[in-house]
C-alpha positions as a LaTeX table, in Angstrom:
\begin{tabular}{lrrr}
\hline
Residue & $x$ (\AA) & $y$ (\AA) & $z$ (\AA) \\
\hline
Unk1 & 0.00 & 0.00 & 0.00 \\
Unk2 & 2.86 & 2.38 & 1.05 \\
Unk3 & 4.38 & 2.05 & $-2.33$ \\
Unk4 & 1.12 & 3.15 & $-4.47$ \\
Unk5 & 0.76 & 5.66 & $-2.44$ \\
Unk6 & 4.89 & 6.51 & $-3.04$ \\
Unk7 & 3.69 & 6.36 & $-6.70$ \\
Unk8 & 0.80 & 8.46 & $-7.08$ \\
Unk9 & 2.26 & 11.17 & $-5.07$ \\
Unk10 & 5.16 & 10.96 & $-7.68$ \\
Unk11 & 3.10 & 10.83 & $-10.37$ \\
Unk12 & 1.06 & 13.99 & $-9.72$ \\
Unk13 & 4.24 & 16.03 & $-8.34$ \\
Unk14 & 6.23 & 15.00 & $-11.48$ \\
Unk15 & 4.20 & 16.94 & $-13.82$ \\
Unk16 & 4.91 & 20.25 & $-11.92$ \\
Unk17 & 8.74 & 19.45 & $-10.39$ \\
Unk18 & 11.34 & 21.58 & $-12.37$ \\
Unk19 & 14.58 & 23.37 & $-11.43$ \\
Unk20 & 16.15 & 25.74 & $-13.38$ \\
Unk21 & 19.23 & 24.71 & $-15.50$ \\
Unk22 & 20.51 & 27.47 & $-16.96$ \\
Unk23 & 19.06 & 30.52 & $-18.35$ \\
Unk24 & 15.54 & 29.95 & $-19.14$ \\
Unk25 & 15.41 & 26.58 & $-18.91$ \\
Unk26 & 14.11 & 23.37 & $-16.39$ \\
Unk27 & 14.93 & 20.26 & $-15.83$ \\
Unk28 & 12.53 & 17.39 & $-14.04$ \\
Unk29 & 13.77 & 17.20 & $-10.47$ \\
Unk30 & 13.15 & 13.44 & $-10.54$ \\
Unk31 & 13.85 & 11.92 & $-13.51$ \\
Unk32 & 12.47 & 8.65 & $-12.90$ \\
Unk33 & 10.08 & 6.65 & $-9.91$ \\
Unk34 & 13.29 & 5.38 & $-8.26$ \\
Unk35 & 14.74 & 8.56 & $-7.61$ \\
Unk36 & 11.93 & 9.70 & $-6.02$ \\
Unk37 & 11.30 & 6.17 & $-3.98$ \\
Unk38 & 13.61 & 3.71 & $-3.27$ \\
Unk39 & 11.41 & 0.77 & $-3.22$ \\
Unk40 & 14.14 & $-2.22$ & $-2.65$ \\
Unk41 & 15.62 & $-0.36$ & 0.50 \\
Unk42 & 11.64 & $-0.20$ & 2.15 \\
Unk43 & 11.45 & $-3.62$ & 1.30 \\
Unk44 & 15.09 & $-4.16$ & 3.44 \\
Unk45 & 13.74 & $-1.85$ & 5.83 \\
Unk46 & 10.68 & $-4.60$ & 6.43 \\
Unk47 & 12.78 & $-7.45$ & 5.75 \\
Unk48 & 15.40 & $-6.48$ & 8.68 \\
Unk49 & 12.92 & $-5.58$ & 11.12 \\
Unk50 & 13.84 & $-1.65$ & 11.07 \\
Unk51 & 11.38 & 0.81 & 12.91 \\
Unk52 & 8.64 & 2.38 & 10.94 \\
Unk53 & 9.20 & 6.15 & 10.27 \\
Unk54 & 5.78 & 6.59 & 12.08 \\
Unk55 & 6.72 & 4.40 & 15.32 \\
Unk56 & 7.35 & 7.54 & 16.96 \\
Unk57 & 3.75 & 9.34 & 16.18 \\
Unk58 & 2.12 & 5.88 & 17.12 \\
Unk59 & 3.46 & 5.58 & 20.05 \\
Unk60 & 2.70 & 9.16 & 20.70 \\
Unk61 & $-1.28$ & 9.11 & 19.60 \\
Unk62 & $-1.79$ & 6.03 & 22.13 \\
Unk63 & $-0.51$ & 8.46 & 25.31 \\
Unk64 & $-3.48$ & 10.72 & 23.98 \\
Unk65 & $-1.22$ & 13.05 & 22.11 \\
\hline
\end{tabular}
C-alpha cells in the first residue's frame, strides 16, 4: 500500500517538479520513480525488522497526544 501511495504522489508532483538549468530553462527534479522512492531499501527496511518512520507518532497518539 505504502508504495502506491509513493507512486501516485510521484506521479502527480512530477508533472509540476522543475529546477532551473541554466538561463531559461528546467529540468525534471526526478527523472524517474526510483529517484523519487527507493522501493528495494523499504522492502530491506521490512525485511530487517527496522522501525517504521511513524513508530514515533504511534506511540505518541496512544498516550493521547
Amino acid at each position: 500500500m505504502d508504495y502506491r501511495n509513493h507512486l501516485q504522489a510521484f506521479l502527480n508532483f512530477a508533472v509540476k517538479a522543475e529546477k532551473k538549468a541554466g538561463k531559461n530553462k528546467t529540468k525534471p527534479v526526478y527523472r524517474n520513480f526510483e529517484k523519487f522512492y527507493d522501493y528495494q531499501k523499504e522492502l530491506d527496511k521490512v525485511q530487517h525488522g527496522e522501525e517504521s518512520r511513524f513508530a514515533n507518532l504511534v506511540e505518541h497518539l496512544r498516550k493521547g497526544g
